[in-house]
C-alpha positions, 0 to 999 in steps of 0.5 A: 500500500505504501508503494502503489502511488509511486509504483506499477510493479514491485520486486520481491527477493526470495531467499531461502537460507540455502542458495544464498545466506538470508531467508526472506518469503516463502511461496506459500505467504507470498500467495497471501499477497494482494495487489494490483500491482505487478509483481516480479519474484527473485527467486535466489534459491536453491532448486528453483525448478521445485518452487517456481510453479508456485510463484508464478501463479501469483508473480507477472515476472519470475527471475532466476539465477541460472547458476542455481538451475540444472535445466534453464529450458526445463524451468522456462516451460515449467513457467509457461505452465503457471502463466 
C-alpha cells in the first residue's frame, strides 16, 4: 500500500537460507499477497525448478539465477505452465 502511488510493479527477493545466506518469503505467504500491482519474484534459491510453479501463479515476472538451475529450458516451460 505504501508503494502503489509511486509504483506499477514491485520486486520481491526470495531467499531461502540455502542458495544464498538470508531467508526472506516463502511461496506459500507470498500467495497471501494482494495487489494490483505487478509483481516480479527473485527467486535466489536453491532448486528453483521445485518452487517456481508456485510463484508464478501469483508473480507477472519470475527471475532466476541460472547458476542455481540444472535445466534453464526445463524451468522456462515449467513457467509457461503457471502463466
Amino acid at each position: 500500500k505504501l508503494v502503489k502511488p509511486f509504483a506499477k510493479r514491485i520486486h520481491i527477493d526470495i531467499m531461502d537460507n540455502k542458495f544464498v545466506p538470508n531467508k526472506t518469503i516463502s511461496a506459500r505467504i507470498a500467495k497471501t499477497l494482494r495487489t494490483n500491482l505487478k509483481i516480479d519474484y527473485h527467486l535466489m534459491i536453491k532448486d528453483p525448478e521445485k518452487k517456481v510453479l508456485d510463484f508464478c501463479r501469483n508473480g507477472d515476472r519470475i527471475i532466476v539465477h541460472h547458476e542455481a538451475v540444472k535445466d534453464i529450458n526445463a524451468i522456462a516451460g515449467i513457467a509457461r505452465i503457471g502463466s
